[in-house]
C-alpha positions in Angstrom: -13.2 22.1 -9.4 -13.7 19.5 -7.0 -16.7 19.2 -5.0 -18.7 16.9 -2.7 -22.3 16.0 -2.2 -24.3 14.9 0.5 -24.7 11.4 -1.7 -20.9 10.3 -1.0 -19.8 10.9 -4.0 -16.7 13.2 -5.1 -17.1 15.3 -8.4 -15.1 16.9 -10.6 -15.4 19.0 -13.4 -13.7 17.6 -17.0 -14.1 18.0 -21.1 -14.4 15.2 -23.1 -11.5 14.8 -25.3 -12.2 11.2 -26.9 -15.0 8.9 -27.4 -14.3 5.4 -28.2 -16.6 2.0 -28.3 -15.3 1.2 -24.8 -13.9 4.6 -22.9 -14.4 8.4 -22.8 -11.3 10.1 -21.8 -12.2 13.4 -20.0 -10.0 15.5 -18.9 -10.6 16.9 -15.5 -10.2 20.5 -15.4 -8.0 22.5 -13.3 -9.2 21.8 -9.7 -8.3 25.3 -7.7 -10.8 24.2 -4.9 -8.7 21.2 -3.7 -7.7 23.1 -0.9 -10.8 23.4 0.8 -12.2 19.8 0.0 -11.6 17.1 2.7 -10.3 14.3 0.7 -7.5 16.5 -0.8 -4.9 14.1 0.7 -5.9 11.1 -0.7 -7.5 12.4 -4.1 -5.0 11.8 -6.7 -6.0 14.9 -8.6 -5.1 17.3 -6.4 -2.8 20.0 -6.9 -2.9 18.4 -11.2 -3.1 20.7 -13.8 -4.3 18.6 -16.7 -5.3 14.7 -15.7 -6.9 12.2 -18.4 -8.8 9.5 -17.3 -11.0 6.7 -18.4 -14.6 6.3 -18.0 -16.6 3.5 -19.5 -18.2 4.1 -22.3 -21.8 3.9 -20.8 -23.6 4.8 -24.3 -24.3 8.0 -22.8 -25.3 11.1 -25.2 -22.4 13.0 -25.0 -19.3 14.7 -28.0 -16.1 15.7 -27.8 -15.4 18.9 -25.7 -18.8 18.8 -23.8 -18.1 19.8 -19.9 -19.3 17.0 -17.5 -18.7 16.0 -14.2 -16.8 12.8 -13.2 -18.4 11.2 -10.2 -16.2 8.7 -7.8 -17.8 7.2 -4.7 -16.2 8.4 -1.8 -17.0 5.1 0.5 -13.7 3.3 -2.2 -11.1 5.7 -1.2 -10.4 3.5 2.1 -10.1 0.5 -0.1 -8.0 2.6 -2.2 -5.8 3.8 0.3 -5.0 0.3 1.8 -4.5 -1.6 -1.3 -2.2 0.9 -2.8 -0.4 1.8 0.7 -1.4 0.3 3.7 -0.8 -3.4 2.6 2.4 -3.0 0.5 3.8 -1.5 3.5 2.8 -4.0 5.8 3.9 -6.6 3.3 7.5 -5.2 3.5 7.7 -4.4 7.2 6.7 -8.5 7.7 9.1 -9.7 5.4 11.6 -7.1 6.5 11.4 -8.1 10.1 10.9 -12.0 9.5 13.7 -12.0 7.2 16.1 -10.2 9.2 15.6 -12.7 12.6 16.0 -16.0 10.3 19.4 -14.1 8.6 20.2 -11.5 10.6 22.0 -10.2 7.7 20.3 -6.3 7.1 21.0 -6.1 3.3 19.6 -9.5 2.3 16.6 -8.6 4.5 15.8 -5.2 2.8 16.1 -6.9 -0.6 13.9 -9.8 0.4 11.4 -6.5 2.0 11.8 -4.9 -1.2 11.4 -7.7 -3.6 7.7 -8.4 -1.5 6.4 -5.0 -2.8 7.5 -5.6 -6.4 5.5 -8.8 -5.6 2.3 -7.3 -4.3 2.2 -4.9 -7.2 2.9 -7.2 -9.8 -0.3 -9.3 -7.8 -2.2 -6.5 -8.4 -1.6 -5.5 -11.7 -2.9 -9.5 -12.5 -6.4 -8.2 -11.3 -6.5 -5.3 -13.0 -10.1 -5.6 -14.8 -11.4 -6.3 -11.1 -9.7 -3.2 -10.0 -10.9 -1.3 -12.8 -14.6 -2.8 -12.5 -14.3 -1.5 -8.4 -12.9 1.5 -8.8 -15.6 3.1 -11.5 -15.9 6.9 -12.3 -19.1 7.8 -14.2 -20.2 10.9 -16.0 -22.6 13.2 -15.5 -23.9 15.4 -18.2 -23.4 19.2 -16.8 
């Protein structure tokens, strides 16, 4: 279930499946109350059946199978939403329209547009550990 508080944050319920030296996995639980929650379109667990994620392994005093709740601050999910869809798509309307008045030729333009994205992603995947180091979920005990 997903729910959120009045500290900006957005919870969801999960079970511990493995503990390693760096990361739990937990694997969020069935979240049936998506559809009333407000972030529903840009949470990327709604309407999931069984997600695993990783949490950093804070030392916390938890086992496999205990039920906690994963915590994500609510105040990243703009950052979120431009760097995975906003600037891409800027990124390839630019090109796309830049390449297409120098050319004027559509197909070398929409490869051009479309080589751009595969560019920004591959950018991003290069700062992944700064990503991942942003974009923290921690666990609660519950």
């Amino acid at each position: 279930m997903t729910t959120e508080t009045l500290s900006n944050t957005i919870e969801h319920l999960g079970v511990i499946k493995e503990i390693t030296p760096r990361a739990v996995k937990v694997s969020l639980l069935n979240v049936s109350g998506c559809s009333t929650c407000h972030t529903k379109a840009t949470c990327s667990v709604s309407d999931v059946d069984n997600k695993v994620i990783d949490v950093i392994n804070t030392g916390q005093e938890i086992n496999k199978g205990d039920t906690v709740k994963v915590v994500f601050e609510k105040s990243l999910g703009p950052l979120a939403l431009f760097l995975g869809y906003l600037a891409p798509f800027f990124f390839l309307m630019i090109v796309l329209l830049a390449s297409w008045s120098i050319t004027g030729d559509e197909i070398t333009s929409g490869l051009a547009a479309l080589l751009s994205v595969a560019v920004y992603y591959l950018f991003l995947t290069r700062f992944r550990a700064k990503l991942k180091s942003t974009f923290t979920f921690k666990i609660l005990k519950g």
